[in-house]
C-alpha positions in Angstrom: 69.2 6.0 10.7 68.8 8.2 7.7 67.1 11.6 8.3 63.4 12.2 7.1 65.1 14.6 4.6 68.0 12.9 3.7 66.5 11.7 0.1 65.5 15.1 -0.6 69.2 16.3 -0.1 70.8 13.5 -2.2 70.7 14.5 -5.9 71.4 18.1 -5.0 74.5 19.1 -6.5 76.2 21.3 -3.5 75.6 18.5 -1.3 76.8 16.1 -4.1 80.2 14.8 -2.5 78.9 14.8 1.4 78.9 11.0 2.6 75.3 10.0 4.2 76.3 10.7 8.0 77.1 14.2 6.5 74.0 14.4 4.7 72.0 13.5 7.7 74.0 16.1 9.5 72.6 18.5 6.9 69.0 17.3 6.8 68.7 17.9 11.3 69.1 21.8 9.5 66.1 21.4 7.0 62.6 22.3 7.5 60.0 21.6 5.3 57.7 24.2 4.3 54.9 24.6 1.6 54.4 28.2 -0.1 51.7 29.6 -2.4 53.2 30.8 -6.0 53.7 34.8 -5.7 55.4 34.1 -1.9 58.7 36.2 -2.0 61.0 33.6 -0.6 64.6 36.3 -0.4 64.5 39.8 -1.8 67.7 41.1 -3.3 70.0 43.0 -0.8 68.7 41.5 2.5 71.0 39.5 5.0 70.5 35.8 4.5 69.5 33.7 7.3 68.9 30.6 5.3 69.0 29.0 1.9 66.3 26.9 0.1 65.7 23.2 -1.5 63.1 22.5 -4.3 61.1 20.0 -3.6 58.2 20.7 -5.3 57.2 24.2 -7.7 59.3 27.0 -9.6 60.7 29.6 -8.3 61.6 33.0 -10.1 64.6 34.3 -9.5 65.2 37.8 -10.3 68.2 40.7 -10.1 67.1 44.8 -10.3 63.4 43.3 -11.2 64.9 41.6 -14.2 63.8 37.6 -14.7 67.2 36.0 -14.4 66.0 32.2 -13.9 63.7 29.6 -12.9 65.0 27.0 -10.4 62.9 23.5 -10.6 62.7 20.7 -8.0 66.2 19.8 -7.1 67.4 22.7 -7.3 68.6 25.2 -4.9 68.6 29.4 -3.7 70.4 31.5 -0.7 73.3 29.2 -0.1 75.6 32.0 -1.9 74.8 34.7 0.4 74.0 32.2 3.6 77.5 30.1 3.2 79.7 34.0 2.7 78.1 36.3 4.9 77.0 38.9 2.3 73.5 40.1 1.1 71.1 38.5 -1.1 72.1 38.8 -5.0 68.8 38.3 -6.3 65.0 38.0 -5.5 63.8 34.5 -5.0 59.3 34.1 -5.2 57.4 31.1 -5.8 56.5 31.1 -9.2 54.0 28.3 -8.6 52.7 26.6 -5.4 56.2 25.3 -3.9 57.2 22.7 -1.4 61.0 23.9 -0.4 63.1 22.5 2.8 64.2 25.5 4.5 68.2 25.1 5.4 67.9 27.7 8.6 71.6 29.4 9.0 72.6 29.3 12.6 71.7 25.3 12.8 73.6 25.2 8.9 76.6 27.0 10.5 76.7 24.9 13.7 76.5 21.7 11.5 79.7 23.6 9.2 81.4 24.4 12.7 81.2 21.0 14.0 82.2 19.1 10.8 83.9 21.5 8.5 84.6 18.6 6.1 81.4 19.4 5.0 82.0 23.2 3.7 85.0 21.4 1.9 83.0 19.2 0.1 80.6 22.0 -0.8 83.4 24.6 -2.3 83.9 23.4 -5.9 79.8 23.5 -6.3 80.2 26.8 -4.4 83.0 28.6 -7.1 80.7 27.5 -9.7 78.2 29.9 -8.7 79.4 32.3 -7.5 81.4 32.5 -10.7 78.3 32.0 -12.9 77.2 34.9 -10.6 79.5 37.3 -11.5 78.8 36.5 -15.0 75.1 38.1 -14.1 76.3 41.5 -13.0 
């Protein structure tokens, strides 16, 4: 049986190549989790201890107080820093009133540990941004 948040998870292009058991295994990890715009989500520099799904809103995403993007519904924040170990690149607020599933880190990493098929699938989308990341600095 497919997980509450399994449709959520579908069109989201990191998770784009996981099968649905896979997905499901993802979704046990997501919380869902309403925010009002101005709600600083990440700030730049901080350890991650999750990454974020848009369901609903904007977000702002900023680096050194500089606007670098919006990211709509489907789209995603944190899994750079969350999926390597390393600090936040940017700050992440609501930029309107959000609805967001909240991907919490240890469960994400016991999912990854238990089926690393899984952080496989999610590499290509992975290189992607962390080269269009690089681009940034």
């Amino acid at each position: 049986m497919a997980h509450a948040y399994h449709d959520n998870l579908t069109g989201i292009p990191l998770f784009a190549g996981l099968d649905d058991d896979e997905l499901d295994l993802v979704a046990q990890s997501a919380t869902q989790l309403s925010f009002p715009a101005g709600r600083v989500l990440m700030r730049e520099g901080d350890v991650a201890h999750e990454m974020f799904v848009v369901v609903s809103g904007t977000l702002e995403v900023t680096r050194n107080g500089e606007h670098v993007a919006n990211i709509d519904a489907g789209g995603f924040a944190g899994e750079i820093a969350l999926l390597t170990h390393h600090h936040r690149t940017s700050t992440v607020a609501c930029a309107t009133e959000c609805t967001v599933l909240h991907i919490d880190g240890r469960v994400f990493s016991t999912v990854i540990e238990e089926t690393p098929g899984i952080a496989a699938k999610m590499m290509p989308v992975m290189a992607q941004r962390m080269a269009a990341n690089a681009e940034l600095h």
